[in-house]
N, C-alpha and C positions, 0 to 999 in steps of 0.2 A: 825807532827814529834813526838810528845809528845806521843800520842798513837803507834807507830813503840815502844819505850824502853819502853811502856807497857806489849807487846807482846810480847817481846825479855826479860824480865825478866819473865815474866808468862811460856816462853815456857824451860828458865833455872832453874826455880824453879819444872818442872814437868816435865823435864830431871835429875834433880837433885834427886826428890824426886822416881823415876823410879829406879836409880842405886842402890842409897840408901836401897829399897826395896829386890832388885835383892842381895846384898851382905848378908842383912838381912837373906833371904832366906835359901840359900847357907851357910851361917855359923850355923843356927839353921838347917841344913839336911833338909831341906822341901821337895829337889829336890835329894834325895839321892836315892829313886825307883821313878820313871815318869811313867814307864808302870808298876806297880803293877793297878793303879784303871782301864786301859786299859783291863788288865786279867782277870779283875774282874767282869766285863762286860760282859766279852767275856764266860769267865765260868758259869755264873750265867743262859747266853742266853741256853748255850750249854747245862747243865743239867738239864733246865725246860723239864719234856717229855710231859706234857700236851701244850705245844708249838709245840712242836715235833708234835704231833697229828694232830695240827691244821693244820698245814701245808701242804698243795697240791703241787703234782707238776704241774707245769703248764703246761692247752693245748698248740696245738700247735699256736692256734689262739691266746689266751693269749699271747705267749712268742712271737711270731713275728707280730702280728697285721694281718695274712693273714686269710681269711677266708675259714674254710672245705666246701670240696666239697658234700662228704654226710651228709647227712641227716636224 
């Protein structure tokens, strides 16, 4: 029994300490753009062109696992 309000205060101290976070958050704007590091990502990918380069398209074997018939 003793151990059960070990865990039932350990799981209210980091429910507690969760919230407390999340308000932190939220009142210092942390969560004010979410997808800004998202775009950043995304653009950083987009205007490497030496990736661009690399990049094949794929056969058709590649792309579905079937194997050409010629040879």
């Amino acid at each position: 029994m003793e151990l059960t309000w070990i865990a039932i205060a350990a799981s209210l101290a980091m429910g507690s300490g969760a919230a407390f976070l999340f308000i932190f958050a939220v009142k210092r704007d942390w969560m004010k753009n979410i997808e800004d590091a998202k775009y950043q990502v995304f653009w950083t990918d987009a205007q490497d062109p030496k990736q661009d380069m690399k990049r094949v398209k794929p056969t058709q074997e590649t792309a579905d696992g079937s194997q050409s018939q010629a040879k």
